[in-house]
matplotlib code that plots the C-alpha trace (Angstrom):
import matplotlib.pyplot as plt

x = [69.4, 65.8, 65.4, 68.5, 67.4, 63.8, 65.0, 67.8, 64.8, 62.7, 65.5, 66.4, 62.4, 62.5, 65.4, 64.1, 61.1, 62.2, 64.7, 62.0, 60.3, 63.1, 63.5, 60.9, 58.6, 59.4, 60.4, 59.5, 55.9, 55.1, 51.9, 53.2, 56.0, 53.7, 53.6, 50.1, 50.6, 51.6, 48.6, 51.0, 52.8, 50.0, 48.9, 52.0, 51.9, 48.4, 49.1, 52.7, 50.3, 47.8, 50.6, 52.0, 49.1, 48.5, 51.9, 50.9, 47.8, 49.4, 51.5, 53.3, 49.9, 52.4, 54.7, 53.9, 55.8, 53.7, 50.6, 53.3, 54.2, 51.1, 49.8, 53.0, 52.5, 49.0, 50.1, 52.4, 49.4, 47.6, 50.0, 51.2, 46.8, 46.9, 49.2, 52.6, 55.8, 57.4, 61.3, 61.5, 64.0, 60.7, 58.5, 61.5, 62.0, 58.0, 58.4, 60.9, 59.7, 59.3, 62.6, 61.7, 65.0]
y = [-52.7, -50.9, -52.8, -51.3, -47.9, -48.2, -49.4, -46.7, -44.2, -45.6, -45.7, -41.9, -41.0, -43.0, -41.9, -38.2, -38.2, -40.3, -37.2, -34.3, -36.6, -36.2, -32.5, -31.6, -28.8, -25.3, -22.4, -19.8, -19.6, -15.7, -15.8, -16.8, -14.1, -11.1, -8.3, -6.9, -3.0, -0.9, 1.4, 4.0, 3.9, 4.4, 7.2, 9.3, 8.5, 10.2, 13.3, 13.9, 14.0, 16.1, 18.5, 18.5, 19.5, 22.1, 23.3, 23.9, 25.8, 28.2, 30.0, 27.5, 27.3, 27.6, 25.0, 21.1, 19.5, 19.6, 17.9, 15.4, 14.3, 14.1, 11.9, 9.7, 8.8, 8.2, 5.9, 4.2, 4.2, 2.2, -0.1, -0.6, -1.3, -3.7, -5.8, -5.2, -4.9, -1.7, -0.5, 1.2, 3.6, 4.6, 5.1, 7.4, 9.6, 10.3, 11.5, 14.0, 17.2, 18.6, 20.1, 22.9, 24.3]
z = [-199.3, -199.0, -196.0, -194.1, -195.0, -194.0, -190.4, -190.2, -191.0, -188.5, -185.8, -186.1, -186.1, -182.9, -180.9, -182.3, -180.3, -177.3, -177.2, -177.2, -175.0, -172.1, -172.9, -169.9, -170.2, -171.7, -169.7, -171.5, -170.3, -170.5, -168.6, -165.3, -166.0, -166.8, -163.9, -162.7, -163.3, -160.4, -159.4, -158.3, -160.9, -163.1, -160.9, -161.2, -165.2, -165.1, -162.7, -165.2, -168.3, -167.1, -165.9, -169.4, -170.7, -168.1, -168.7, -172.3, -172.0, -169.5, -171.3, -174.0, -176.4, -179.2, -178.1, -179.8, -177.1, -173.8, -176.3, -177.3, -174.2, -172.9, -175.6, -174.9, -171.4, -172.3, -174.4, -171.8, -169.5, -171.9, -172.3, -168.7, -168.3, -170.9, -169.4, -171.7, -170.3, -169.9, -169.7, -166.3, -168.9, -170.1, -167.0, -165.8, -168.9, -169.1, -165.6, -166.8, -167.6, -171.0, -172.3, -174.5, -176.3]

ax = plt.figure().add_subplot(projection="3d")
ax.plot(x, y, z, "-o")
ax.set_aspect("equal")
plt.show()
């Protein structure tokens, strides 16, 4: 009896890895997958923040939201420079202007 369960054990341990043998290699490789940052992109990210915080010292000094949204696309700057991946949902709304209601 110990001998038929020692050689069923060793059969399923064997046709395990003979099956993750034939699986192939994984496709989920994120490196190859990663996009370089566009430099225009970048570029319009920059000349949006530094408008925000124009906007805000030129007549909205009281007003939190042009610092806010400057300090935003910043940090979307610095994380499409860094190599992350960015929703293009979130590239367009820090183009937007600042709504101030």
């Amino acid at each position: 009896m110990k001998k038929l369960s020692t050689l069923t054990i060793l059969t399923a341990a064997s046709f395990a890895l003979a099956t993750a043998s034939f699986a192939g290699p994984d496709s989920h490789d994120t490196q190859a997958t990663a996009p370089a940052p566009d430099q225009e992109t970048i570029a319009k990210l920059e000349e949006a923040s530094a408008k925000a915080q124009a906007d805000g010292r030129n007549g909205n000094k009281s007003n939190i939201e042009f610092r806010r949204k400057s300090y935003e696309i910043d940090m979307l700057v610095d994380r499409l420079k860094s190599g992350q991946q960015v929703d293009p949902a979130e590239i367009d709304k820090a183009l937007e202007p600042v709504h101030v209601w």
